[in-house]
C-alpha positions in Angstrom: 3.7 14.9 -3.6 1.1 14.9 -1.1 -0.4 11.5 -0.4 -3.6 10.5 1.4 -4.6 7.1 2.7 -8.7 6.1 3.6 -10.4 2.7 3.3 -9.0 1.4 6.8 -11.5 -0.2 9.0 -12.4 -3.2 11.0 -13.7 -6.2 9.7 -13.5 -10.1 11.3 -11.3 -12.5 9.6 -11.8 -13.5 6.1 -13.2 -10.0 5.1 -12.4 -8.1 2.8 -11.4 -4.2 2.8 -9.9 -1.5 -0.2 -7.4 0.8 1.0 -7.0 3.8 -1.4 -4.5 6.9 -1.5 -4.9 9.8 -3.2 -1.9 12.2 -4.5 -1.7 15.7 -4.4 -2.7 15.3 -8.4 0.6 15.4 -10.1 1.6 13.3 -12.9 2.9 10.1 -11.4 3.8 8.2 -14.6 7.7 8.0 -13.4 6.8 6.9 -9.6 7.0 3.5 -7.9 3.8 3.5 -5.2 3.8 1.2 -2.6 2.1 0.1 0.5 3.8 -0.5 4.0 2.0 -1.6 7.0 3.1 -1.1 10.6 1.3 -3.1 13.8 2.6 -2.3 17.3 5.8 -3.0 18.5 7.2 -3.7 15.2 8.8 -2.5 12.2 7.6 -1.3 9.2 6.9 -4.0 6.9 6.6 -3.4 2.8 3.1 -4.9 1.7 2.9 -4.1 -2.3 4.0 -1.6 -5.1 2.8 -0.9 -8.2 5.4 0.8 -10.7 3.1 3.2 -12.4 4.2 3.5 -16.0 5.1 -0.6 -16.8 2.1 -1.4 -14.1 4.4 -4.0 -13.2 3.2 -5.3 -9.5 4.9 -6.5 -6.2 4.2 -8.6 -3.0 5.2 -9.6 0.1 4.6 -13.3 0.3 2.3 -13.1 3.2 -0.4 -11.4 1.3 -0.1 -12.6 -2.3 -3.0 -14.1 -3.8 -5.3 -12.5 -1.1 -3.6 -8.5 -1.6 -4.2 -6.7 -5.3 -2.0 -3.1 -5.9 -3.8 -1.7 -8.5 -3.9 2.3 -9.8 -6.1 4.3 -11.5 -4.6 6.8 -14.0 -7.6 8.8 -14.4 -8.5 9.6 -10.7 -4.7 9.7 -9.7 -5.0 6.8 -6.8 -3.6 3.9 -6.1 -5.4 0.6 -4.0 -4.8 -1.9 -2.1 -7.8 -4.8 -2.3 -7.5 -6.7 0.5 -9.0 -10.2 0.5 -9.3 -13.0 2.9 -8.0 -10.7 5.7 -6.2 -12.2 8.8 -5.5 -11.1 12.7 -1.8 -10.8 11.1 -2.9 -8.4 8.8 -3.9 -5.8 11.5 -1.7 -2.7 11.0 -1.7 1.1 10.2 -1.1 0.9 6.4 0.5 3.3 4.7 1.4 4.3 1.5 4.3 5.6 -0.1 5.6 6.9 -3.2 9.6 7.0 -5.0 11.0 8.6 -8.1 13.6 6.4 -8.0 14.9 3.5 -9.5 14.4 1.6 -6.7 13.7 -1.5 -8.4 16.1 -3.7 -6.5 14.9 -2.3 -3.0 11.3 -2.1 -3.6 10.0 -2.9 -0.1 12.8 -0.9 1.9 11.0 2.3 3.3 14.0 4.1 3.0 13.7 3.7 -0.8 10.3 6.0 -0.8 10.3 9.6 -0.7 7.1 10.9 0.3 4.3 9.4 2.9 0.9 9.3 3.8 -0.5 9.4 6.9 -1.5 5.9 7.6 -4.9 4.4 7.8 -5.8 1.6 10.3 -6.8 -1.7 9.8 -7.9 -4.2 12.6 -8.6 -8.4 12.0 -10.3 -9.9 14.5 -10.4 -13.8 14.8 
């Protein structure tokens, strides 16, 4: 699975951005998708995931109620709406994709398989 991230950006606090990735266009009804961020000096940090067949969604608590996972079974993509943006929320974003029941360690990027290349998003104050 080849996955491709775009939407990144910069935009002043309380903005708004969409994050997309695209996959290599295989069926992705048994795949968990999720979305990591990364800033400078620190680890990667899970954001969201979607599990595609149940559509069944997940947070970090930072972002919910600002963050949306969504994906789009016709075009093959998944986003990331991103609402009420912060300077905290600046990061390369990433997303990710499983085949495995990895229901229990959803936002651990060792649970997720295959990577896109990250897009970057900057918050200024």
């Amino acid at each position: 699975v080849q996955l491709q991230a775009s939407g990144g950006g910069a935009v002043q606090a309380g903005g708004s951005l969409r994050l997309s990735c695209t996959t290599s266009g295989r069926t992705l009804s048994g795949y968990t998708m999720g979305w990591f961020r990364q800033a400078p000096g620190k680890e990667r940090e899970f954001v969201a995931a979607v599990r595609w067949r149940a559509g069944s969604t997940y947070y970090v608590d930072s972002v919910k109620g600002r963050f949306t996972i969504s994906r789009d079974n016709t075009k093959k993509t998944v986003q990331l709406q991103m609402n009420s943006l912060k300077p905290g929320d600046t990061a390369v974003y990433y997303c990710a994709a499983s085949l495995r029941s990895i229901l229990s360690t959803i936002s651990l990027p060792t649970s997720y398989d295959y990577w896109g290349q990250g897009t970057q998003v900057t918050v200024s104050s």
